[in-house]
C-alpha positions in Angstrom: -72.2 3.1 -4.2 -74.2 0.3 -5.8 -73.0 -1.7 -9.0 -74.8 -3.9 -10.5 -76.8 -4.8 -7.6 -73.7 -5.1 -4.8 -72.3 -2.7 -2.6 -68.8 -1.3 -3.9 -66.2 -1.4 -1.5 -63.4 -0.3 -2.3 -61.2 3.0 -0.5 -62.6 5.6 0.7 -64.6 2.6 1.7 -63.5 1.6 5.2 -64.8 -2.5 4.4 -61.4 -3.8 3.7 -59.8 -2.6 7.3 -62.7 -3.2 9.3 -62.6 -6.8 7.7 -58.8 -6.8 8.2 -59.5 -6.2 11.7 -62.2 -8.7 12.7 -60.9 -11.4 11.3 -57.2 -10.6 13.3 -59.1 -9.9 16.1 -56.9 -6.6 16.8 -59.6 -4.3 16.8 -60.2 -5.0 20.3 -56.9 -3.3 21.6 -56.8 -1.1 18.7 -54.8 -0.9 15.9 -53.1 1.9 13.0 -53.7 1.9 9.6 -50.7 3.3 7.4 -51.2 4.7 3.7 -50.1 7.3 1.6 -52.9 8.9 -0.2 -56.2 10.6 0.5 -58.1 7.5 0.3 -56.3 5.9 2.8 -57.2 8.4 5.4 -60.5 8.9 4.6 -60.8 5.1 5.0 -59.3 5.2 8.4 -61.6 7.9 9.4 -64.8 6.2 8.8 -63.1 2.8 10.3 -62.4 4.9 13.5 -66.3 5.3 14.1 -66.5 1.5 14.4 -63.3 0.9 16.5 -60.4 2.7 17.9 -57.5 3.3 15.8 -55.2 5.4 14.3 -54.6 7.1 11.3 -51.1 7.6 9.8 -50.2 9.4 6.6 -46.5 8.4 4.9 -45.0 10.9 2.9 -42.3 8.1 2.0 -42.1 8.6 -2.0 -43.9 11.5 -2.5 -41.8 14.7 -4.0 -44.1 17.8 -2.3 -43.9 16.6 1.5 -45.1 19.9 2.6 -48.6 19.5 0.6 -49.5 15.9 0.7 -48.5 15.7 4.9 -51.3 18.8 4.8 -53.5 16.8 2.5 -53.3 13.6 4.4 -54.2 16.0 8.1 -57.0 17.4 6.1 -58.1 14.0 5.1 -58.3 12.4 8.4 -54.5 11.6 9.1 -54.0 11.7 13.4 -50.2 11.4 12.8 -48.0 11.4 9.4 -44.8 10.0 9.6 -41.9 10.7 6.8 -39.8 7.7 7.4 -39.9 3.7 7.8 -38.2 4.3 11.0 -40.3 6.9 12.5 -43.2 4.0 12.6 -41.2 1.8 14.5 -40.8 4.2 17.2 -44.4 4.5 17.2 -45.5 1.0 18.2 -42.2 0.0 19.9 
């Protein structure tokens, strides 16, 4: 989407990990990206077309587990995790 002559970047927009990544230079091994709501995983999705990753939903804070871990699959999410801990065991 255009504003005012730039580009808008912002989530679903997958600029701001793809940037992330570059500049860490941790895109070349791969990487995860971790959020909560749609957006996030919609981001991740398009980011995975540029380098590998993966997607994880948190359900962390949310009251309805049941629908948002559905609603973050739906949205792109390869993994959603319910706990801090549960992440830890993925990447240790």
């Amino acid at each position: 989407m255009r504003t005012g002559g730039r580009t808008k970047c912002t989530k679903p927009h997958p600029y701001s990990i793809l940037r992330v990544a570059r500049e860490t230079g941790i895109g070349q091994s791969g990487c995860g990206y971790v959020g909560d709501v749609v957006d996030d995983m919609q981001a991740a999705r398009a980011a995975k077309r540029i380098l590998p990753m993966a997607a994880i939903g948190f359900t962390c804070g949310h009251g309805n587990k049941k629908a948002v871990k559905e609603a973050l699959f739906e949205a792109g999410a390869d993994r959603v995790i319910d706990k801090p801990e549960e992440l830890l065991r993925l990447i240790g």
